[in-house]
C-alpha positions in Angstrom: 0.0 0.0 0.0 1.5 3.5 -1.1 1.4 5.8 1.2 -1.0 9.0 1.2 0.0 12.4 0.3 -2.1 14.4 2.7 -1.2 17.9 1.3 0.5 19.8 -1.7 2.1 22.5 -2.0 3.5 24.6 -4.3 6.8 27.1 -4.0 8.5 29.3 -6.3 11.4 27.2 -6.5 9.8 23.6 -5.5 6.2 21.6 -5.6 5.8 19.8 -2.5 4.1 16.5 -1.4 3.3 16.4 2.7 3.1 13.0 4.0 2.5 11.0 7.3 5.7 11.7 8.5 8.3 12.9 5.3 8.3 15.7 2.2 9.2 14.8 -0.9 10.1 18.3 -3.3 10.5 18.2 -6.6 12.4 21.1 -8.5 10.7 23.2 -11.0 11.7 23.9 -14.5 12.0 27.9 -15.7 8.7 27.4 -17.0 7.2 26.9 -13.9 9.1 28.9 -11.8 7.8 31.9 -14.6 3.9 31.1 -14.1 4.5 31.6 -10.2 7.0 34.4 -10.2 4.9 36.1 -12.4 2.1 36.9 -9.9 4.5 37.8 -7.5 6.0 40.5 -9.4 2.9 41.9 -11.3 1.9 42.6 -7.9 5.2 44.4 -7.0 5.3 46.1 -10.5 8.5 44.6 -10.8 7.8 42.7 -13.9 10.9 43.6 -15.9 12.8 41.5 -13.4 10.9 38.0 -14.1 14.2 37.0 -16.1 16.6 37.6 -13.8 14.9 36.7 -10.8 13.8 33.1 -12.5 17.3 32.8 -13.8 19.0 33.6 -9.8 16.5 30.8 -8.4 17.6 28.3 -11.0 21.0 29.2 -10.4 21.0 28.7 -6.8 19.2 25.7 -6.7 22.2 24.0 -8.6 24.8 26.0 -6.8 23.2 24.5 -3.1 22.5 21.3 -4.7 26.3 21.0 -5.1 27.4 22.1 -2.2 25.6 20.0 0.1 27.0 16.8 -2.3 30.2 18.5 -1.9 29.7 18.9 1.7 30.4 16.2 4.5 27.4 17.8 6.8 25.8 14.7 8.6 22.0 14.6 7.0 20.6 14.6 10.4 21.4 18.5 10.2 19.1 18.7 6.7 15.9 16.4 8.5 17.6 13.2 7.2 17.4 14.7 3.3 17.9 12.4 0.6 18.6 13.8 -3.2 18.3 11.7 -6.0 18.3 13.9 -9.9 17.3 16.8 -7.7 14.0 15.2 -5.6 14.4 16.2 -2.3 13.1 13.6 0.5 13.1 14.8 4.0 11.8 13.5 7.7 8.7 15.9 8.1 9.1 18.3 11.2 7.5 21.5 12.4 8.6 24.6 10.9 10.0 27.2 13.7 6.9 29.6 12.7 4.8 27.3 13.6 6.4 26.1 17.1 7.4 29.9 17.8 3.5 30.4 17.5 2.4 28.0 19.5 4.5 28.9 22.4 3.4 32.4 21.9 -0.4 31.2 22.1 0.6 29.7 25.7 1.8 33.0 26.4 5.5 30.6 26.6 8.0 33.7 25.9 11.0 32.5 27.2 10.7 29.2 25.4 10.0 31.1 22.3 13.3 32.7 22.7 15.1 29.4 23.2 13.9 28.6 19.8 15.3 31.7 18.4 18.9 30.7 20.3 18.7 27.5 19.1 18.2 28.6 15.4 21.1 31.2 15.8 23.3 28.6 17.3 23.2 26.2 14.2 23.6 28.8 12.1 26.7 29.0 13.4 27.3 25.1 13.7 26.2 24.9 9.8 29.1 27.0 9.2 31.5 24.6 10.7 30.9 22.7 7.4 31.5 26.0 4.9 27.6 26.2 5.5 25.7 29.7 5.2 21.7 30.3 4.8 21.4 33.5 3.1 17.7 34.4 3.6 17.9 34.6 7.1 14.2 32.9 6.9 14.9 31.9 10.4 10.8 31.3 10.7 10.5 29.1 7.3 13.9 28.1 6.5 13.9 25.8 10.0 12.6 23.3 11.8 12.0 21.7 14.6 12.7 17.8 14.5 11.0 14.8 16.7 14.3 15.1 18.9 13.8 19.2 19.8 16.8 20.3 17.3 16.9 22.7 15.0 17.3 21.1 11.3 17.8 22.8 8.1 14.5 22.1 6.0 15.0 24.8 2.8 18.6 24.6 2.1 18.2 25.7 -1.6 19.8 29.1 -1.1 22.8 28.9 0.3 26.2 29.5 -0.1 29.9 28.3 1.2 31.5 31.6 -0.3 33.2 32.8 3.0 33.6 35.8 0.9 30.2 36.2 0.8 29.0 35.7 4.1 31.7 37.8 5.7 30.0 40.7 3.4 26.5 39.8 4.9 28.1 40.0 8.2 29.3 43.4 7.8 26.2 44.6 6.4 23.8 43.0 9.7 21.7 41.3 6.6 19.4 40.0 8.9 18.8 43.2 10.8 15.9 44.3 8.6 12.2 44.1 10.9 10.3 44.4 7.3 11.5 40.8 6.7 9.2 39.7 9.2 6.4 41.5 9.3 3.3 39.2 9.8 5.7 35.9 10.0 6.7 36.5 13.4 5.7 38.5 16.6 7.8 41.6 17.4 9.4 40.7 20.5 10.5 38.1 18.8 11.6 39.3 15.8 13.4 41.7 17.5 15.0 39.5 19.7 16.4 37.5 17.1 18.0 40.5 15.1 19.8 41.4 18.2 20.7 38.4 19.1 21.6 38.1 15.8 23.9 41.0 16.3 25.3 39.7 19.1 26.7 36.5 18.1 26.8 36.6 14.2 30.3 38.6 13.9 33.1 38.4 12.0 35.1 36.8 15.2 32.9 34.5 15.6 32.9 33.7 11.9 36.6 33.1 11.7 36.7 30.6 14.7 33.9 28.4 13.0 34.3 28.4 9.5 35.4 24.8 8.2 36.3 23.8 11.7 34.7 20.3 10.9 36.3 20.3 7.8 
């Protein structure tokens, strides 16, 4: 007996089966990507940039793609992920959004903010492997597994350019609220820019890069 798929979704760079208990994603092709861009940007009146923007996420699904085969990060760190011709199969966990909001509903602050520490902290243990999230999604780009860790569940734009990173660093890319406006509360948003601040430096860059390497 197959299993069920119980939901599906569809990303701008991925469609997405949910089962019982694992994902499978399965990459777009530029056609795809165009018909739901294209919404997007209408919307934005930032139409002229379908091209480019279609061409980036293309791009960078490759570029992660390759660095995680290239990569010796255990699998446990991506929610078990298995890649076969680019169809991503992962453990299914529950997105930091969604925990951070139901700890919030409890009126559960401090173990909100735990979350937020936890996600910070494997940022920085993802970049013992030349590992580096550039979104900064911290509320859609994580999860939480059946084991209370932090896992990588969207690791389809980043980058192991130190180069790169160090620049982000410099410029506090995560220090903008507007990114998450209506995805996360306030107190907490703010509390993981400035924790962000805190431990994301260049210091702390240096002493972590590659170190499992």
């Amino acid at each position: 007996m197959e299993d069920k798929v119980l939901e599906k979704k569809e990303g701008w760079q991925m469609n997405v089966e949910i089962y019982e208990d694992y994902v499978i994603k399965s990459p777009k092709n530029k056609e795809q990507m165009r018909k739901k861009i294209e919404k997007h940007l209408i919307k934005k009146n930032q139409l002229y940039l379908l091209d480019e923007k279609i061409n980036f996420i293309h791009s960078s699904i490759s570029n992660s793609l390759k660095i995680i085969d290239d990569s010796n990060v255990p699998m446990k760190l991506l929610a078990n992920a298995t890649i076969k011709n680019g169809v991503i199969k992962q453990d299914k966990v529950v997105l930091v959004k969604e925990r951070l909001y139901e700890l919030m509903a409890k009126g559960e602050i401090i173990k909100a903010k735990k979350i937020i520490d936890k996600v910070i902290d494997f940022i920085i243990e993802l970049w013992k492997y030349k590992i580096h999230e550039n979104t900064y999604k911290f509320y859609s780009s994580y999860g939480i597994d059946s084991n209370e860790e932090v896992v990588l569940v969207d690791f389809l734009e980043i980058t192991n350019d130190a180069e790169s990173v160090k620049k982000q660093i410099g410029k506090k890319k995560w220090d903008k609220p507007k990114r998450y406006f209506g995805k996360v509360e306030r107190e907490l948003r703010e509390y993981f820019i400035n924790l962000s601040n805190k431990k994301l430096t260049i210091d702390t860059f240096r002493k972590y890069w590659g170190k499992r390497l």
